[in-house]
N, CA, C and O atoms as CSV, one atom per row, in Angstrom:
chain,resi,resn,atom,element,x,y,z
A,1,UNK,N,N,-6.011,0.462,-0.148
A,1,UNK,CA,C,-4.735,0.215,-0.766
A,1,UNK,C,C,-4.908,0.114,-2.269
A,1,UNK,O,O,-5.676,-0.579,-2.937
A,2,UNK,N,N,-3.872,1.104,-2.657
A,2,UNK,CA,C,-3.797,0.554,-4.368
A,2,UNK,C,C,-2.578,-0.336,-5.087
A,2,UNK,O,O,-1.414,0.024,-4.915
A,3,UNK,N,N,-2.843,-1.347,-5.783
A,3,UNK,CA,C,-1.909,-2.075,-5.867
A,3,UNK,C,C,-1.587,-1.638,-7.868
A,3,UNK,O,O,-2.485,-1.431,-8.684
A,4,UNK,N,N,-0.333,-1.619,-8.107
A,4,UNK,CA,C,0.125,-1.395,-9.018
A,4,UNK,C,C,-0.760,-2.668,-10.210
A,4,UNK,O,O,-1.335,-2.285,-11.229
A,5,UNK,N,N,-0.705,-3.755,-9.900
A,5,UNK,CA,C,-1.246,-4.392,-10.886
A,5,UNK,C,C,-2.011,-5.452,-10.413
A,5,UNK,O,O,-1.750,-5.622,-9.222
A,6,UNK,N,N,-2.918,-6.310,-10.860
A,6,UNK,CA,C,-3.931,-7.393,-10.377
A,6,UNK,C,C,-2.693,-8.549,-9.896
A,6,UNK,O,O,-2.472,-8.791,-8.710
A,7,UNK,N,N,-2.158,-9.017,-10.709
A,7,UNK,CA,C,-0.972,-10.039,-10.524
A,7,UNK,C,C,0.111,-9.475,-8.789
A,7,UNK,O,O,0.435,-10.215,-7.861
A,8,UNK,N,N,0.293,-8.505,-8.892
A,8,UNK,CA,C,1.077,-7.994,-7.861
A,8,UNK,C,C,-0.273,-7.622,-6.077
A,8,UNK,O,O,-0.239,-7.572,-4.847
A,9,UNK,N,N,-0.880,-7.527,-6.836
A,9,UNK,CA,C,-2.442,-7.536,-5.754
A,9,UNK,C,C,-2.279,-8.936,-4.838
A,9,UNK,O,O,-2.413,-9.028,-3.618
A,10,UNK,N,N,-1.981,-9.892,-5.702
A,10,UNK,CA,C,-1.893,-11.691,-5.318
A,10,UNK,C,C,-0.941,-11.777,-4.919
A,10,UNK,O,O,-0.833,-12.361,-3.841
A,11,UNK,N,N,-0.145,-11.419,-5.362
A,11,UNK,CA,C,1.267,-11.718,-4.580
A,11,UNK,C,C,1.417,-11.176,-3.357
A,11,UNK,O,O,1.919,-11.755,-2.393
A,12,UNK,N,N,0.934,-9.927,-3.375
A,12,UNK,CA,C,0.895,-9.349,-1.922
A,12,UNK,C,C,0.078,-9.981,-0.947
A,12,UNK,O,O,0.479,-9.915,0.215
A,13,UNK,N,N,-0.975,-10.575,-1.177
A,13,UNK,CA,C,-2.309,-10.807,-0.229
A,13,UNK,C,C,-1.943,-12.381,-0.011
A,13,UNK,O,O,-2.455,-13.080,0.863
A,14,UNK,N,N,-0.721,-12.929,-1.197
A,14,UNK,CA,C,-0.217,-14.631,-0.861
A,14,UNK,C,C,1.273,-13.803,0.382
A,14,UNK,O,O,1.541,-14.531,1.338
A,15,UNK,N,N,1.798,-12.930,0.334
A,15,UNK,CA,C,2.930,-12.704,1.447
A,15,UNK,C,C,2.421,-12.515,2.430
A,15,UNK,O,O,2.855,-12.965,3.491
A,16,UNK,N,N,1.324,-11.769,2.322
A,16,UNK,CA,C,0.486,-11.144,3.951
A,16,UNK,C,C,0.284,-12.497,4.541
A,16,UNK,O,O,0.488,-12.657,5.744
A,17,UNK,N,N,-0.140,-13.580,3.708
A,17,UNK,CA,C,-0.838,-14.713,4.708
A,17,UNK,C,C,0.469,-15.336,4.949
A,17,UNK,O,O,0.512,-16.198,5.827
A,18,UNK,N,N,1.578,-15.030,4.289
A,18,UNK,CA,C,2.786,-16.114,5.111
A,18,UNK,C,C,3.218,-15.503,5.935
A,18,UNK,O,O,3.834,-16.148,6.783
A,19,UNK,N,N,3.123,-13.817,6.145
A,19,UNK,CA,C,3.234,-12.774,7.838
A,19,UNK,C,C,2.539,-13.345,8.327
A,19,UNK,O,O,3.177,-13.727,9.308
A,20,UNK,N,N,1.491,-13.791,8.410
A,20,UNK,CA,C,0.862,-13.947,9.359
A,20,UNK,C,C,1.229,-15.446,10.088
A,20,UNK,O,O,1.524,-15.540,11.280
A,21,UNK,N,N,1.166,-16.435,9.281
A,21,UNK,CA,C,1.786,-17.656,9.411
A,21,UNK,C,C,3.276,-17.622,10.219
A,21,UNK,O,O,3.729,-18.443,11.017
A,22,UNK,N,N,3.998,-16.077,9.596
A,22,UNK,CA,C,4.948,-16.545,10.731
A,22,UNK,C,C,6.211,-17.253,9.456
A,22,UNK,O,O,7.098,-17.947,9.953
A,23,UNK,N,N,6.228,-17.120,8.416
A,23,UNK,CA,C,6.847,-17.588,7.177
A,23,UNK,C,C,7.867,-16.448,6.405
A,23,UNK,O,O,8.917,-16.615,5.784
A,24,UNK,N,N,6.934,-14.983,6.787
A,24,UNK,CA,C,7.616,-14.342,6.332
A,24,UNK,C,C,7.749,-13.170,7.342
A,24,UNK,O,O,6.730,-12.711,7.857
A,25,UNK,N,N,9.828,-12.328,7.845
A,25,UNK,CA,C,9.509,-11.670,8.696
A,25,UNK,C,C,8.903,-10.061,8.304
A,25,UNK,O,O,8.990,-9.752,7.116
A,26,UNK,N,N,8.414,-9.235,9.076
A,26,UNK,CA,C,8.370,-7.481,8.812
A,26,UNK,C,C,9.063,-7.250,8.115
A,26,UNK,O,O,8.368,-7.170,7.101
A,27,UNK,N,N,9.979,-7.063,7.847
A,27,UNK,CA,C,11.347,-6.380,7.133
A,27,UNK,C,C,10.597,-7.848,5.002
A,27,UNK,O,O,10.047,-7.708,3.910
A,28,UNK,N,N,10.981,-8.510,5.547
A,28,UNK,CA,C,10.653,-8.742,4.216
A,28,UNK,C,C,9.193,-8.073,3.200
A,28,UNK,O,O,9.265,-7.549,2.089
A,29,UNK,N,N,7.919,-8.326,4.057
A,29,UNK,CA,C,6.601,-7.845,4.007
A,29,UNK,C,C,6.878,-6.416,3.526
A,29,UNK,O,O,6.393,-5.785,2.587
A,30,UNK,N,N,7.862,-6.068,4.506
A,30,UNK,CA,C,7.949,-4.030,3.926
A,30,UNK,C,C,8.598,-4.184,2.347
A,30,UNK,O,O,8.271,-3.438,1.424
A,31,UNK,N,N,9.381,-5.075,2.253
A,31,UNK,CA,C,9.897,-5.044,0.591
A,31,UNK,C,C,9.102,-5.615,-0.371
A,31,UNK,O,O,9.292,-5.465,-1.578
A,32,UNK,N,N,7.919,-6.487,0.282
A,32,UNK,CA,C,6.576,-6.388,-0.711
A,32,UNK,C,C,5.677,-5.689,-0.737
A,32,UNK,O,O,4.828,-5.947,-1.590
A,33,UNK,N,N,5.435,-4.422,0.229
A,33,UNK,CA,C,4.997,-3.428,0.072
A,33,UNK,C,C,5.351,-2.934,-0.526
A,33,UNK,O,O,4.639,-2.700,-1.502
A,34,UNK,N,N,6.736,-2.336,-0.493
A,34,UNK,CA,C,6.996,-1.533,-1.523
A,34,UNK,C,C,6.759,-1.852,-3.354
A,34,UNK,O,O,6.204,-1.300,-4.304
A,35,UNK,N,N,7.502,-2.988,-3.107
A,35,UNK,CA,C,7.029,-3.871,-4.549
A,35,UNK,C,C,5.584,-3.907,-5.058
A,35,UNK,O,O,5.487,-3.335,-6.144
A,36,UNK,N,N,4.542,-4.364,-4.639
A,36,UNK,CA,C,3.370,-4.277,-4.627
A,36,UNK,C,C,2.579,-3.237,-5.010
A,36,UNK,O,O,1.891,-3.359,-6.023
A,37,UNK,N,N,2.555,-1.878,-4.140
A,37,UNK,CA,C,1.606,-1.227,-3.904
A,37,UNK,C,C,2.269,0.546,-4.187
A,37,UNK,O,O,3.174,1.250,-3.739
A,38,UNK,N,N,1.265,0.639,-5.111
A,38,UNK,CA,C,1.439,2.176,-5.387
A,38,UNK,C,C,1.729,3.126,-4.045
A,38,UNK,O,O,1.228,3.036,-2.925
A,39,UNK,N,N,2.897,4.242,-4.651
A,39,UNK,CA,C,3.345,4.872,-3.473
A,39,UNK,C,C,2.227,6.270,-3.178
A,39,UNK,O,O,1.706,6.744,-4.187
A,40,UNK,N,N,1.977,6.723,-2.202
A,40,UNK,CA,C,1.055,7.661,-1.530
A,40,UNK,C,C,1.770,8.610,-1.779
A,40,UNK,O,O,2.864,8.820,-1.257
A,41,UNK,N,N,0.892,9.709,-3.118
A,41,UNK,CA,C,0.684,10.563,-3.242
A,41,UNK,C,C,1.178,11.373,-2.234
A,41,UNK,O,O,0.954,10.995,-1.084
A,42,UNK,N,N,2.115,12.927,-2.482
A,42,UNK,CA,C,2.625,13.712,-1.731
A,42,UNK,C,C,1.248,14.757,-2.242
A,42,UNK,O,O,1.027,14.709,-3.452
A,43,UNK,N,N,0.631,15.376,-1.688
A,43,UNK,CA,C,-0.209,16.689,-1.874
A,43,UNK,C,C,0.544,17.711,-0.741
A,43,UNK,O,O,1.154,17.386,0.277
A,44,UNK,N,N,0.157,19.672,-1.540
A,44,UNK,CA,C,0.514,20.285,-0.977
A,44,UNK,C,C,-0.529,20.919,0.155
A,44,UNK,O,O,-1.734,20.671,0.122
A,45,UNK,N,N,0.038,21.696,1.076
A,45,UNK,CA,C,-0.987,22.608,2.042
A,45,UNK,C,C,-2.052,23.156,1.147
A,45,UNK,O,O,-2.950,23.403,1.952
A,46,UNK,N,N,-2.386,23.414,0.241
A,46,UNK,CA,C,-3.478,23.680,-0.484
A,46,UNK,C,C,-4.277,23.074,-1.091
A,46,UNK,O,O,-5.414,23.546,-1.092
A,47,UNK,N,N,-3.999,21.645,-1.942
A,47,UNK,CA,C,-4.224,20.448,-2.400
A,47,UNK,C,C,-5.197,20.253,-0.801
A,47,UNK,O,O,-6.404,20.485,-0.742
A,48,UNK,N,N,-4.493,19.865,0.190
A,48,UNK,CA,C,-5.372,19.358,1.205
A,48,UNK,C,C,-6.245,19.966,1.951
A,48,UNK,O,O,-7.111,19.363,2.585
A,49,UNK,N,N,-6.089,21.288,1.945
A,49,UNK,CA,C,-7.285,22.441,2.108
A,49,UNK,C,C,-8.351,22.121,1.436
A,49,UNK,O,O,-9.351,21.790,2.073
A,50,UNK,N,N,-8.389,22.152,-0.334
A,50,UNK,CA,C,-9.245,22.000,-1.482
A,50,UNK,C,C,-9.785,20.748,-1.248
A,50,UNK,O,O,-10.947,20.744,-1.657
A,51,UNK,N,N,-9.414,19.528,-0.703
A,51,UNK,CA,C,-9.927,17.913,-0.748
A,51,UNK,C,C,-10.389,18.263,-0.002
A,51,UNK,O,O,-11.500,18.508,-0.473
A,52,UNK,N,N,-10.414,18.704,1.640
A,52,UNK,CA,C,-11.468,19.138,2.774
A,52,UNK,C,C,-12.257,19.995,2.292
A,52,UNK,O,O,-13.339,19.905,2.873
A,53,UNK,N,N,-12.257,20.688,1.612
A,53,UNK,CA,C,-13.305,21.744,1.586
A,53,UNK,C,C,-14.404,21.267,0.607
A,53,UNK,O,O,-15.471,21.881,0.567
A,54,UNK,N,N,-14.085,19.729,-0.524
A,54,UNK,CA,C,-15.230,19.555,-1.192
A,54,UNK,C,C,-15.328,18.170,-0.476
A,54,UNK,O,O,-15.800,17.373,-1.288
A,55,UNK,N,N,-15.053,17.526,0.799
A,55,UNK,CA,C,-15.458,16.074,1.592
A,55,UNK,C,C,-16.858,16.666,2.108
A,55,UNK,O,O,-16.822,17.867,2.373
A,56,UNK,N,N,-18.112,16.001,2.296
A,56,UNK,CA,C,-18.946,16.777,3.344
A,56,UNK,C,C,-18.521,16.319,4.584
A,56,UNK,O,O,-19.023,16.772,5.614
């Protein structure tokens, strides 16, 4: 996971432990995901050809 900033890194990893606790529901957690954490890269059919072809 990449998180947009160190400060937002904490905040996320202080919400995860109140999911888990049961403090905070799914639906909220998904709006600190989003908040949090850099969005995943769209690559094309070729882009992902080229990344396989230099992985060993």
């Amino acid at each position: 996971m990449k998180y947009k900033s160190r400060l937002l890194e904490e905040i996320h990893e202080t919400a995860r432990d109140l999911n888990e606790l049961g403090f905070i529901d799914k639906h909220a957690m998904n709006r600190y995901d989003a908040l949090c954490m850099e969005p995943v890269p769209s690559y094309s059919p070729e882009q992902i050809s080229t990344l396989r072809d230099r992985t060993p």
